[in-house]
C-alpha positions in Angstrom: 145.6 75.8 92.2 143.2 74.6 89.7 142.8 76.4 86.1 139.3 75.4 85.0 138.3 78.5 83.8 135.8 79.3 86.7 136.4 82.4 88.6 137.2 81.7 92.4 133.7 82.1 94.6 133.8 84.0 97.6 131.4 82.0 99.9 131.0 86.1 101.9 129.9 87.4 98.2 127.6 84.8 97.4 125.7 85.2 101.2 125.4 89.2 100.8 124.0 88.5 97.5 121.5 86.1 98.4 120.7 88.3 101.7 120.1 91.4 99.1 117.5 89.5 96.4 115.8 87.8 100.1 115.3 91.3 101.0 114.1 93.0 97.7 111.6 90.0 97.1 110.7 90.4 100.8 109.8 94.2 100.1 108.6 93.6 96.7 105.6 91.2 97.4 104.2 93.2 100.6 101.1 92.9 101.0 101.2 96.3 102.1 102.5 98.1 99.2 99.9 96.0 96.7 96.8 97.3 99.1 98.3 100.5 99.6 99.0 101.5 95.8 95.7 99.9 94.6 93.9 102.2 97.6 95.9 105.1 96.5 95.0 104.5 92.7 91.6 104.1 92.9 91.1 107.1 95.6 92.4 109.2 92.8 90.2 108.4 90.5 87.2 108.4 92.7 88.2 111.9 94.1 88.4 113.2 90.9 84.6 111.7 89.8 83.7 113.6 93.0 84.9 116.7 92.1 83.4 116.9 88.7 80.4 115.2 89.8 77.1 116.8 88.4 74.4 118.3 89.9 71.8 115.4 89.4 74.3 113.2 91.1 74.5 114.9 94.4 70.6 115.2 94.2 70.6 111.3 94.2 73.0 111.2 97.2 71.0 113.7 99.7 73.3 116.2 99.0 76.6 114.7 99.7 79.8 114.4 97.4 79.6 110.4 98.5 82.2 110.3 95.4 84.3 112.6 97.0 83.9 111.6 100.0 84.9 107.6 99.3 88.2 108.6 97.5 89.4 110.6 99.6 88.9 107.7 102.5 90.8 105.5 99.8 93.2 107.7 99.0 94.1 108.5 102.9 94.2 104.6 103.6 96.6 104.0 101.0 99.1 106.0 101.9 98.7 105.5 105.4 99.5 101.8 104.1 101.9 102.9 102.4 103.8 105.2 105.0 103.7 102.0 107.1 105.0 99.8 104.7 107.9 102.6 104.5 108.5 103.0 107.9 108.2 99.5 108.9 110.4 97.6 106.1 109.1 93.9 105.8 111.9 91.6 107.4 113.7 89.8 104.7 112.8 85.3 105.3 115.7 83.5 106.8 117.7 81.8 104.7 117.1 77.9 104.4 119.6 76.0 106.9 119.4 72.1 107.1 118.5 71.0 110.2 120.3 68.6 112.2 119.1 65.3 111.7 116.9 66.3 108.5 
């Protein structure tokens, strides 16, 4: 029994662990939860330009709420991104074994 004032590591502990922060960097840097908020944040923004657009504005664009239009489009793609990312939880990277022979 040694007494060197480290507590004893449990080698189960210390793999769940590493498993857990794999997975939450895994799920952190999707791609699909960047493009999917940025969609979502700039769709709100452009839908709400479109809905307070004036009337000069709509002249310019034939008639159509192009503003409105666009975010909304951004807005639905982003949270269909999203809803995938949600759904479809990125897979966390295997852990780094030595290969035989390495």
């Amino acid at each position: 029994m040694s007494d060197d004032g480290q507590p004893a590591q449990d080698p189960l502990i210390d793999e769940s662990q590493a498993e857990q922060r794999r997975s939450a960097a895994a799920r952190l840097f999707d791609v699909r939860r960047v493009i999917g908020g940025l969609f979502v944040a700039y769709g709100i923004i452009v839908t709400l330009i479109g809905i307070f657009d004036s009337a000069a504005e709509i002249d310019k664009a034939q008639g159509v709420r192009i503003n409105l239009w666009a975010g909304l489009v951004m807005l639905v793609f982003g949270l269909l991104m999203l809803f995938w990312q949600w759904r479809r939880p990125a897979e966390p990277p295997a852990p780094n074994e030595q290969q035989p022979g390495a």
